[in-house]
N, C-alpha and C positions, 0 to 999 in steps of 0.2 A: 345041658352040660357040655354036650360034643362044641356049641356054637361059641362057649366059653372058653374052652380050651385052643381053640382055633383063631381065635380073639387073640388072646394070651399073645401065641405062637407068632400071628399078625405085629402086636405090637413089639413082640421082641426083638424081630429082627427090624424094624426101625432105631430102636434101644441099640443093637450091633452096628446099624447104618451110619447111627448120629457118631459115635461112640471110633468105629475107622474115620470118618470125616474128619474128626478132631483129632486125632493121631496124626495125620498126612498133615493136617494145618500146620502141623508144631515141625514134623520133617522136610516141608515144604519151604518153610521160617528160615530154618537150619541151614538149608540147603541153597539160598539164592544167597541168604549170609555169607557162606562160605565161598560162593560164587564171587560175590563182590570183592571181598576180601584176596581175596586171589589175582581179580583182577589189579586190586590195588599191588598188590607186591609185586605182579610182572611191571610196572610202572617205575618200579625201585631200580634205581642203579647207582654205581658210585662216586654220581654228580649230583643227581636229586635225591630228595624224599619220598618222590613218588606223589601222583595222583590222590591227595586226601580225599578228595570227592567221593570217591568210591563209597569209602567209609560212612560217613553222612549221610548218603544214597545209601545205603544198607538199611536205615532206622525209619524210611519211608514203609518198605513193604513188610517190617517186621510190626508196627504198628498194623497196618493193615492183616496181615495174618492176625496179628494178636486178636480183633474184633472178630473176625470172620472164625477163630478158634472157638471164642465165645459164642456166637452166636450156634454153631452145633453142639455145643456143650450145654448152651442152652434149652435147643431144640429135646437133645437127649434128658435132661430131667423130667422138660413134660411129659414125654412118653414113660418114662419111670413114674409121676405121676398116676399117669391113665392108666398103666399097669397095677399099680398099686389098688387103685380104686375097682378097677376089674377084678382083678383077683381077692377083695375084700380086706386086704392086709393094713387100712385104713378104717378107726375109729369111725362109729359111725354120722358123726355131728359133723366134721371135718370132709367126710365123704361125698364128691361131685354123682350125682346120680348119672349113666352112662347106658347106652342101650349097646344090644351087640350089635358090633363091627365098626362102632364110631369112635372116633379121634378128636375132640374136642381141646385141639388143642389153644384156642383162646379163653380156654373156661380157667388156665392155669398161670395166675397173672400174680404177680407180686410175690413178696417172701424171699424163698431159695430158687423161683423163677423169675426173678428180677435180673433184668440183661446186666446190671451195673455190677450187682452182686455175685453175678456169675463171671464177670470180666477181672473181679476183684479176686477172684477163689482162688484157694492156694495152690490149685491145679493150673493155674494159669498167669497170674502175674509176677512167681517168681522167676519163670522161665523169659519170660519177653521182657519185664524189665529189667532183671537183669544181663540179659544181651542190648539190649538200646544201653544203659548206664556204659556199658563195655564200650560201646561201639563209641560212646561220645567220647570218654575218659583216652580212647586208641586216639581217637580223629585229633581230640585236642593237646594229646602228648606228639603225635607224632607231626604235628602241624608247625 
């Protein structure tokens, strides 16, 4: 029981790991955005428009964040998963048999661990697409 508990304890603070990893993705998005963007407006004077590029070059790394978000957020359900199954809180026809202190985390494939579906989740594509939508709709108004 103690080596269950200590399991547990194990995989939860990967569950906290995945769980900040994907927080910073989305502040990390945010923040080179707003970088960019900034950069675009010192660009602005009252001759030009300014540097659109900027703008454009923003929807590069917010794409990229946007996968790399999924993919810890991904990371974080299998270990919710293997928690699940560890602590029994899983049916038992459904349940991956797990020995203690393992992590199997390739036994957790498909379904609500599907990278697509997790890129799709409403945790994650309302926020980056709708910043890239923004970012185009900015670059191609102010263009």
């Amino acid at each position: 029981m103690e080596n269950k508990i200590k399991h547990l304890e194990f995989i939860q603070t990967n569950i906290s790991r995945m769980n900040q990893c994907s927080f910073q993705m989305k502040g990390w998005a945010l923040t080179i955005v707003t970088v960019l963007l900034t950069l675009y407006a010192t660009t602005v004077d009252s001759t030009t428009h300014g540097n659109v590029a900027f703008i454009f070059i923003a929807i590069v790394p917010t794409v990229l964040f946007w996968f790399l978000d999924s993919y810890y957020l991904q990371q974080e359900r299998k270990f919710r998963g293997i928690y699940n199954d560890v602590a029994g809180l899983i049916k038992e026809k459904n349940k991956i048999p797990i020995r203690d202190f393992e992590m199997p985390l390739d036994k957790y494939q498909g379904g609500k661990y599907c990278y697509f579906k997790v890129l799709f989740s409403r945790t994650e594509w309302p926020l980056y697409l709708s910043v890239i939508v923004g970012l185009i709709i900015a670059g191609i108004f102010l263009k």
